[in-house]
LUMDOSE-919508 format. One record per residue (C-alpha): residue number from 1; chain; x, y, z. Coordinates in nm, 4 decimals, m for minus. Example, Ala and Ser with C-alpha at 12.3 -4.5 7.8 and 13.67 -1.06 7.14 Angstrom:
BEGIN
[rec 1; A; [1.2300; m0.4500; 0.7800]] [rec 2; A; [1.3670; m0.1060; 0.7140]] 
end
This chain:
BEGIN
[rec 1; A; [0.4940; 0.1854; m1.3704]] [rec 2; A; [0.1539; 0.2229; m1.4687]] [rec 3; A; [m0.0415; m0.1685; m1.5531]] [rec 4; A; [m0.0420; m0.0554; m1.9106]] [rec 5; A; [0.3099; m0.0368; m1.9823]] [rec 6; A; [0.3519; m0.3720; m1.7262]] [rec 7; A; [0.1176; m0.5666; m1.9498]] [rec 8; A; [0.3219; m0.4299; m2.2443]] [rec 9; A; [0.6657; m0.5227; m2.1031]] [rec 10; A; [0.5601; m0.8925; m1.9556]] [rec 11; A; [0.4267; m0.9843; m2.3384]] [rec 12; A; [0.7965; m0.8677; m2.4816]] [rec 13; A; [1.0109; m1.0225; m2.1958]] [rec 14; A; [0.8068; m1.3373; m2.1469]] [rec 15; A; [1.0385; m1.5079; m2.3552]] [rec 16; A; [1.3454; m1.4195; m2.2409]] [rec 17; A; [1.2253; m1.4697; m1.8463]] [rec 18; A; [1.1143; m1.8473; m1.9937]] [rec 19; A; [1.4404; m1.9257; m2.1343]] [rec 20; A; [1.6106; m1.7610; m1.8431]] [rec 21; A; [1.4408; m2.0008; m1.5944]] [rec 22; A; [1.5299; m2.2884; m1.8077]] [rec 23; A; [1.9042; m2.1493; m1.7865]] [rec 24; A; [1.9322; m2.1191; m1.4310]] [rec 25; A; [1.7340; m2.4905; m1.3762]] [rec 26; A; [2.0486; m2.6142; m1.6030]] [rec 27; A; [2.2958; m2.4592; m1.4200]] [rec 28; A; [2.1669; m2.5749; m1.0718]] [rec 29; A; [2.2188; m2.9475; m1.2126]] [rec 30; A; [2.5439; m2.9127; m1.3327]] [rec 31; A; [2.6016; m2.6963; m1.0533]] [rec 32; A; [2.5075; m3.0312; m0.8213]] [rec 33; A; [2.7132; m3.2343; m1.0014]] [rec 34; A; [3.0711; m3.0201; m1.0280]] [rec 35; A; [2.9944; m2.8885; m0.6782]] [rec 36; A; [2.7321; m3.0012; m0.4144]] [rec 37; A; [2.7390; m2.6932; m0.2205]] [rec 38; A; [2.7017; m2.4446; m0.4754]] [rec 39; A; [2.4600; m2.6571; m0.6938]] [rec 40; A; [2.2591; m2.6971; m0.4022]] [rec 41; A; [2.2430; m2.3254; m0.3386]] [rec 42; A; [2.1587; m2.3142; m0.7283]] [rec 43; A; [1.8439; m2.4846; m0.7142]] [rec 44; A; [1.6791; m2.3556; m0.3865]] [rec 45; A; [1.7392; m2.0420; m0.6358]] [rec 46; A; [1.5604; m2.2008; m0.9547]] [rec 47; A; [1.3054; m2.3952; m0.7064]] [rec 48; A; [1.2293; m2.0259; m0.5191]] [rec 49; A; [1.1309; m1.8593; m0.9200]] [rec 50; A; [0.8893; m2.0957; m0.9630]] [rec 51; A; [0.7928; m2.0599; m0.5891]] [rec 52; A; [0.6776; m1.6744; m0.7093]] [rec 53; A; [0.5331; m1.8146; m1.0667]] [rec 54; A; [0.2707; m2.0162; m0.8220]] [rec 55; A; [0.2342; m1.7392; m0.6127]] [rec 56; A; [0.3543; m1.9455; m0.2995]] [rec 57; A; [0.6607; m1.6576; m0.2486]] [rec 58; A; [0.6677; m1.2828; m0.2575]] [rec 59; A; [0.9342; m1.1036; m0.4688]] [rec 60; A; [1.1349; m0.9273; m0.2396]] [rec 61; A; [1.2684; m0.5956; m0.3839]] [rec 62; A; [1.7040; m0.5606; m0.3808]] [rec 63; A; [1.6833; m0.9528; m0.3142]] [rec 64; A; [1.9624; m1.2077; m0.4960]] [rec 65; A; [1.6911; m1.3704; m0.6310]] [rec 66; A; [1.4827; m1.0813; m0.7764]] [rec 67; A; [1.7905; m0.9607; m0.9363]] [rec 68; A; [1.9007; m1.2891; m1.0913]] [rec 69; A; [1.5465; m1.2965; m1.2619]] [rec 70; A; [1.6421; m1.0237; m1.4986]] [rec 71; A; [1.4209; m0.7065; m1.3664]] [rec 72; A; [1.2373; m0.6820; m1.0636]] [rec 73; A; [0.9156; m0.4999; m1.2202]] [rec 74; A; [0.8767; m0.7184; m1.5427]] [rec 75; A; [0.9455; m1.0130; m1.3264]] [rec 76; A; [0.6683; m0.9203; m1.0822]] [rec 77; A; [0.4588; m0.8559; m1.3690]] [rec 78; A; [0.5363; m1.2213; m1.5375]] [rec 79; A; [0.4824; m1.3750; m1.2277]] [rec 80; A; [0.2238; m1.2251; m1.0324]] [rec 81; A; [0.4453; m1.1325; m0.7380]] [rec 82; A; [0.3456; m1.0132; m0.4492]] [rec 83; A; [0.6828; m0.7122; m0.3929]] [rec 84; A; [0.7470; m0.6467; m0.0085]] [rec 85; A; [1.0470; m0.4107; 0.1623]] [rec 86; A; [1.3700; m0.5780; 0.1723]] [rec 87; A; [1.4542; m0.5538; 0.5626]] [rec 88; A; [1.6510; m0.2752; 0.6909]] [rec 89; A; [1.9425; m0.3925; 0.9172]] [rec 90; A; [2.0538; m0.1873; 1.2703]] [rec 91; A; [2.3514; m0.2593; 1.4775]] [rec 92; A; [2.3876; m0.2371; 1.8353]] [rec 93; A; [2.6962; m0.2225; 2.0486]] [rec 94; A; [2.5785; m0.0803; 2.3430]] [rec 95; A; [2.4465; m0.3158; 2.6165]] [rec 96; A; [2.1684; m0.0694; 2.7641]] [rec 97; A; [2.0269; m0.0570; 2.3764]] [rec 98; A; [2.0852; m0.4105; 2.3731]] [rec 99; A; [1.8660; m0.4826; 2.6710]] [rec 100; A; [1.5993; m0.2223; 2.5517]] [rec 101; A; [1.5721; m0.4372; 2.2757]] [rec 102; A; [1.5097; m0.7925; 2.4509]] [rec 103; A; [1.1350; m0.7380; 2.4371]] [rec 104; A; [1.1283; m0.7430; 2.0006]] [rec 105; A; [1.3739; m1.0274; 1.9943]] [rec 106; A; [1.1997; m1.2758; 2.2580]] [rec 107; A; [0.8850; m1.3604; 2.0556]] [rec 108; A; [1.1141; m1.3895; 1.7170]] [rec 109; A; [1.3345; m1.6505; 1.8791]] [rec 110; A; [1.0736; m1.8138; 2.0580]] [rec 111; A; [0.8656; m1.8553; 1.7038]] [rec 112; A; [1.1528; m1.9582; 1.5403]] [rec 113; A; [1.3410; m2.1984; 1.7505]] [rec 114; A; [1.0026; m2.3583; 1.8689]] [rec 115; A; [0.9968; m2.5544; 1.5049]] [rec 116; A; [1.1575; m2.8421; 1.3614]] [rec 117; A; [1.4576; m2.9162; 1.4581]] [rec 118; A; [1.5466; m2.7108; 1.7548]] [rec 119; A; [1.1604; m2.7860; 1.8951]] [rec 120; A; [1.2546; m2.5466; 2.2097]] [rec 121; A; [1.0405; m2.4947; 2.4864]] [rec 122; A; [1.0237; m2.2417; 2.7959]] [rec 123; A; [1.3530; m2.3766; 2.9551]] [rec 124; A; [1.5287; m2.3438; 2.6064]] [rec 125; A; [1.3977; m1.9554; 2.6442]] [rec 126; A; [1.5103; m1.8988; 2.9862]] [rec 127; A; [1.8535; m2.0109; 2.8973]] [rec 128; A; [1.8824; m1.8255; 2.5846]] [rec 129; A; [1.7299; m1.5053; 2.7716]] [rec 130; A; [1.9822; m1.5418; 3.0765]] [rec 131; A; [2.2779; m1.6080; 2.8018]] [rec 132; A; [2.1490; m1.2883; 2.6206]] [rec 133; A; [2.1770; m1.0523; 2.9422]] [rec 134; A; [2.5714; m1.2346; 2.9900]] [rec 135; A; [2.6586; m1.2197; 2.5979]] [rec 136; A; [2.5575; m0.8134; 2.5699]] [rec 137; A; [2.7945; m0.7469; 2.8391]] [rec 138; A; [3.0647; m0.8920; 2.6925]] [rec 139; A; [3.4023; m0.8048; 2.4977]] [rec 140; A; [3.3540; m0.7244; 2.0943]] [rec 141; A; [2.9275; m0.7834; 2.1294]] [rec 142; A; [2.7310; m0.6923; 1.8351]] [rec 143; A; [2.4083; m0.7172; 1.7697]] [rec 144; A; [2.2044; m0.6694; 1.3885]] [rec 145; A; [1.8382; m0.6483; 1.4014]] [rec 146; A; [1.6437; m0.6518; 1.0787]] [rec 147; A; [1.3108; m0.5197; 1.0578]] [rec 148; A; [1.0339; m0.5136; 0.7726]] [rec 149; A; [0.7858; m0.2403; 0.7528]] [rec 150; A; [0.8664; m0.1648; 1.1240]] [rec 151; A; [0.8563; m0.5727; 1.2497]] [rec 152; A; [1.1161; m0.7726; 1.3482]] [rec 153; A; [1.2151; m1.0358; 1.1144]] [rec 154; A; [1.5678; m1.1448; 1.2169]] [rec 155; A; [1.8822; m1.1002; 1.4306]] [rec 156; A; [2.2481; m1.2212; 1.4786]] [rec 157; A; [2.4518; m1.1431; 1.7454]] [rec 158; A; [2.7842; m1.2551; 1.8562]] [rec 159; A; [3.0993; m1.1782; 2.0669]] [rec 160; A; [3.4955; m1.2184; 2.1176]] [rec 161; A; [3.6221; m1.5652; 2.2574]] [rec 162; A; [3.8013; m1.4495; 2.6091]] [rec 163; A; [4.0914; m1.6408; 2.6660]] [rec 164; A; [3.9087; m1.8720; 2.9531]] [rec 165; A; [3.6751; m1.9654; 2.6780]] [rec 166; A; [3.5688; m2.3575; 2.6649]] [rec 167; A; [3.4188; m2.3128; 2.3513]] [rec 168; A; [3.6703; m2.5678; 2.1890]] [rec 169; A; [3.6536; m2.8177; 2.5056]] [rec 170; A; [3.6170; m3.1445; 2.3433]] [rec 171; A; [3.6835; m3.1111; 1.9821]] [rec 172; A; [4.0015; m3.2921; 1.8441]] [rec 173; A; [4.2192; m2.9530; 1.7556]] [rec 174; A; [4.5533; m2.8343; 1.8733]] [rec 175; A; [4.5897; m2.6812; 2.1470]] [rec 176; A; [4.7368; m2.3846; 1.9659]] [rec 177; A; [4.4146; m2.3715; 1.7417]] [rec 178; A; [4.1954; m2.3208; 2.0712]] [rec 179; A; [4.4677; m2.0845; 2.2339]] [rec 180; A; [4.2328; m1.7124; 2.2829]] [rec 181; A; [4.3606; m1.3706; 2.3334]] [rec 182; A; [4.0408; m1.2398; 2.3417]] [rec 183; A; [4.0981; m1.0228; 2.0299]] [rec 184; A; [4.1607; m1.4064; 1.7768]] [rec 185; A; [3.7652; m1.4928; 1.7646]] [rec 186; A; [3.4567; m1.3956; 1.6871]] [rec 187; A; [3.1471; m1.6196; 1.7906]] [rec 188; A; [2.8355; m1.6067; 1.6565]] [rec 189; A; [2.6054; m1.7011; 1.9398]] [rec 190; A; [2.2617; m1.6809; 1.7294]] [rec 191; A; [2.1549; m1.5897; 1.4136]] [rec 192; A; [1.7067; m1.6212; 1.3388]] [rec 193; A; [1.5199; m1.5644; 1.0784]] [rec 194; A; [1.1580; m1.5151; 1.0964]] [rec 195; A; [0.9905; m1.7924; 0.8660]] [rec 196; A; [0.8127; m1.5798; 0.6262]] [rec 197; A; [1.1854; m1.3980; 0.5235]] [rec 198; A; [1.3340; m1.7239; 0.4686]] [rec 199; A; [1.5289; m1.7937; 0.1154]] [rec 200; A; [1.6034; m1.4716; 0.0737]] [rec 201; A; [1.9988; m1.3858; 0.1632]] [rec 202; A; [1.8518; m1.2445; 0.4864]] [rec 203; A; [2.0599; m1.4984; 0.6905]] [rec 204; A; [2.3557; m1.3538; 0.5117]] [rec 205; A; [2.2976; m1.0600; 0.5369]] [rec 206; A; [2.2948; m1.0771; 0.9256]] [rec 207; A; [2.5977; m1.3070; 0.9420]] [rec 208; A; [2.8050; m1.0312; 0.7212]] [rec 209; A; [2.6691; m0.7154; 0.9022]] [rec 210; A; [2.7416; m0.8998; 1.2285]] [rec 211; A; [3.0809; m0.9523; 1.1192]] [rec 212; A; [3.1086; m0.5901; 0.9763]] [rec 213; A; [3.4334; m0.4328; 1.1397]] [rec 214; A; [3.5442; m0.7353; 1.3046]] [rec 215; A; [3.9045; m0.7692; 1.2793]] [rec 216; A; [3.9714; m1.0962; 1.4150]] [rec 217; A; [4.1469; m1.4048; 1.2579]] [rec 218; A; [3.8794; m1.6046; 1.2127]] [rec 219; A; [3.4702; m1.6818; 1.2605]] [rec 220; A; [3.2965; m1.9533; 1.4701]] [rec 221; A; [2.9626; m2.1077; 1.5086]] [rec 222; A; [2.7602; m2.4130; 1.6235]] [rec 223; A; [2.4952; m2.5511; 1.4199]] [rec 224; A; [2.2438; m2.8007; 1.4946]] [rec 225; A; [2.3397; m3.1123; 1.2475]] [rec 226; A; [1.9787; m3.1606; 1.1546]] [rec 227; A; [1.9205; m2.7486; 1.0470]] [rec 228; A; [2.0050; m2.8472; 0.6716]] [rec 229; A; [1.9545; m2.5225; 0.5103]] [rec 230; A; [2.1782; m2.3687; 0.7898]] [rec 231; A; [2.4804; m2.6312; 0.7940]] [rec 232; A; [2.4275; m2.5420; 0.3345]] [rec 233; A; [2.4331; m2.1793; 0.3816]] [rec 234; A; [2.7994; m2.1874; 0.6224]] [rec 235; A; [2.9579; m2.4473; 0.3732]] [rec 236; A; [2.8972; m2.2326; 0.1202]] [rec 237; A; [3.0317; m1.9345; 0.2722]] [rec 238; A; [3.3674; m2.0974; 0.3772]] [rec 239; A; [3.2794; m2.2792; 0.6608]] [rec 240; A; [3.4435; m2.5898; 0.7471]] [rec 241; A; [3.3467; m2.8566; 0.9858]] [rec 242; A; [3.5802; m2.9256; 1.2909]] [rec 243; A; [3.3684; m3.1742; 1.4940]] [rec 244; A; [3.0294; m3.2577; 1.7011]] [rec 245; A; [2.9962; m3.2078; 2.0661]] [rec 246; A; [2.6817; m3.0843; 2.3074]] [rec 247; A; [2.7639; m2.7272; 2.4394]] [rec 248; A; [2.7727; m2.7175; 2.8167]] [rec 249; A; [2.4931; m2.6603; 2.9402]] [rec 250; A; [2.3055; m2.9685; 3.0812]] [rec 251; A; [2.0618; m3.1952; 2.8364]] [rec 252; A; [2.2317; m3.0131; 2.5562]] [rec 253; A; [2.1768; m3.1666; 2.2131]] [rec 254; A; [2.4635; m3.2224; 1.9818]] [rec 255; A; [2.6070; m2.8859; 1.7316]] [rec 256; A; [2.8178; m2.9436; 1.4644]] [rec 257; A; [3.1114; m2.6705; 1.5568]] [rec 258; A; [3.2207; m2.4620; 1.1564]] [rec 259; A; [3.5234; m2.2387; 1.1518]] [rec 260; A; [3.6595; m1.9902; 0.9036]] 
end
């Protein structure tokens, strides 16, 4: 689209893309009133437009949000955007390809988990890299990478519950909720998203291409109480809440444990 027929489009559609902000700012507030969740979701949504009006965000082409702003060009246009590659996913299964890929996944978790709230340091690493080499190994493991113009801005993997699992150790459920055949639950062990991607469905997009194929009863994960935007995104995907507890491992902090 040549900068000619952009100019031409942003002075028709200017407009519509005004009233359409205005539209989706009203929603998000009645959205926050009828239901926190969603409303909440809502407005991260208006607040990220306005985000790419100031040019503070770049317009990420296929996103949720590009689409909801009625045309990713004219939008772009309006707004100044900056348009990058949406990520392209790949799943693993293998444990060799797994392990070949340890070396792109280290520096992404260490950036990541090394800010507020996790704060994680080189012990924190060396756990998560000696759970990595257990969890790849394992029954049902999958593993989604998702790279951007050949970088690596996020990953999820997860694997079945075996049946001498102490995942559930301390939470107040039946015992026939925390019964495992090794086939009844998936766990998602980690799921990061490089800063920069952030607000952009990537983190969904992991947690459902993870999950791709899984044919299990239901999901797990533990979430750090204080990761806001993460404890929003699994509430308003059907999580629910079944208690707090530190995993295992010594010094742990507290997770809030979400089935569904």
């Amino acid at each position: 689209m040549s900068d000619e027929v952009i100019k031409h489009v942003t002075l028709r559609r200017s407009a519509l893309l005004s009233v359409a902000l205005q539209l989706v700012g009203l929603v998000a507030q009645v959205g926050q009133q009828l239901h926190p969740v969603r409303g909440e979701v809502l407005t991260q949504e208006f607040e990220f437009a306005h985000e790419v009006a100031d040019g503070r965000q770049p317009l990420v082409v296929g996103a949720p949000e590009a689409q909801a702003l009625v045309g990713r060009e004219v939008v772009a246009a309006q707004f100044g955007g900056r348009i990058v590659q949406t990520p392209v996913l790949e799943t693993f299964t293998d444990p060799d390809a797994a392990a070949r890929v340890l070396d792109e996944i280290t520096p992404l978790y260490e950036r990541v988990f090394a800010e507020p709230p996790y704060l994680e340091g080189p012990r924190d690493l060396a756990g998560f890299l000696e759970g990595y080499e257990a969890f790849r190994t394992m029954p049902g493991f999958r593993l989604v990478l998702a790279r951007s113009g050949g970088a690596l801005v996020g990953f999820a993997f997860g694997v079945l519950l075996q049946p001498d699992s102490r995942w559930w150790n301390g939470l107040d459920v039946d015992e026939s909720f925390t019964r495992e055949d090794g086939s009844r639950t998936f766990v998602i062990r980690e799921i990061a998203v490089a800063p920069e991607q952030r607000r952009r469905g990537l983190g969904r997009e992991l947690h459902a291409a993870v999950l791709e194929g899984a044919r299990v009863e239901r999901v797990t994960h533990a979430v750090r109480p204080e990761a806001e935007a993460a404890m929003r995104m699994y509430e308003a995907i059907g999580y629910r809440d079944l208690g707090a507890k530190p995993p295992a491992w010594e010094g742990a902090p507290v997770y809030r444990y979400m089935v569904r």
